[in-house]
N, C-alpha and C positions, 0 to 999 in steps of 0.2 A: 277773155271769154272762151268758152269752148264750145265746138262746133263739130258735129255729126254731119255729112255730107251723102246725100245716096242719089244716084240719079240710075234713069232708063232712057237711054236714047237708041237711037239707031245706030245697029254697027260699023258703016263706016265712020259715025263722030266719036265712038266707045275709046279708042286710042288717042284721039286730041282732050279729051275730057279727062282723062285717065294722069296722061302727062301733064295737062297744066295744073291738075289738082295736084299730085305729087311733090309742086313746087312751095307750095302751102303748109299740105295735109301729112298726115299719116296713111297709109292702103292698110287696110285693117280687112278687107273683104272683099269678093268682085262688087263692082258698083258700089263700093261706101269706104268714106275717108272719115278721118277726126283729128282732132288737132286744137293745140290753144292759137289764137286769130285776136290782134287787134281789132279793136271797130275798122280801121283804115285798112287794115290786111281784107277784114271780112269784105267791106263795099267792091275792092280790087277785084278776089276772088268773085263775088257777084257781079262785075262787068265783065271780067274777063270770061264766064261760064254763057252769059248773056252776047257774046260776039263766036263760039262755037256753036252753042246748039240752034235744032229748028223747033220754035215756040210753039208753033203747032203740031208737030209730031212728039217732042221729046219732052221729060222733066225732072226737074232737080229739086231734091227737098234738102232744104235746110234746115239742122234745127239748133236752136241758138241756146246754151244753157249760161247765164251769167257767170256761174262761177262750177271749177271743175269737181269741186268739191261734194256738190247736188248732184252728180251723173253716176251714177251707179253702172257697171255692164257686169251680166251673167252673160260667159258662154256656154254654148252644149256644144260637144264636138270639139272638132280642131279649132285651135283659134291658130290662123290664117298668119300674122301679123300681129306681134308682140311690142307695142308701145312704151310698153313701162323698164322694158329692160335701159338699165344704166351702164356705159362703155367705158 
């Protein structure tokens, strides 16, 4: 599945959220990852983001697309973080 990632938290959590998503995700933007995520990778990432932030100050939206093939992205501007490039 593929999986859009954006959160707002407080700045001192902005650097732990930052590197455990990294470990996952894609950084495609400040505050937003993407990435293809197992069900089991995604629940992971969901507990491990659920042990960083504070639930009442901070949040993190997920949004979960079955297949990456549905996900469309238009940029305007720089795109920040280029994904699709092959090495």
């Amino acid at each position: 599945m593929y999986v859009v990632v954006v959160y707002d938290v407080e700045q001192k959590r902005v650097g732990k959220v930052c590197q455990f998503l990294r470990r996952y995700l894609n950084w495609v933007q400040n505050s937003a990852f993407e990435g293809e995520l197992t069900e089991g990778q995604l629940e992971e990432v969901i507990a491990g983001i659920r042990d960083i932030v504070n639930r009442r100050s901070d949040s993190v939206y997920f949004y979960v697309i079955p297949d990456r093939r549905w996900c469309r992205r238009r940029v305007v501007g720089v795109e920040k973080n280029i994904t699709d490039a092959i090495l």
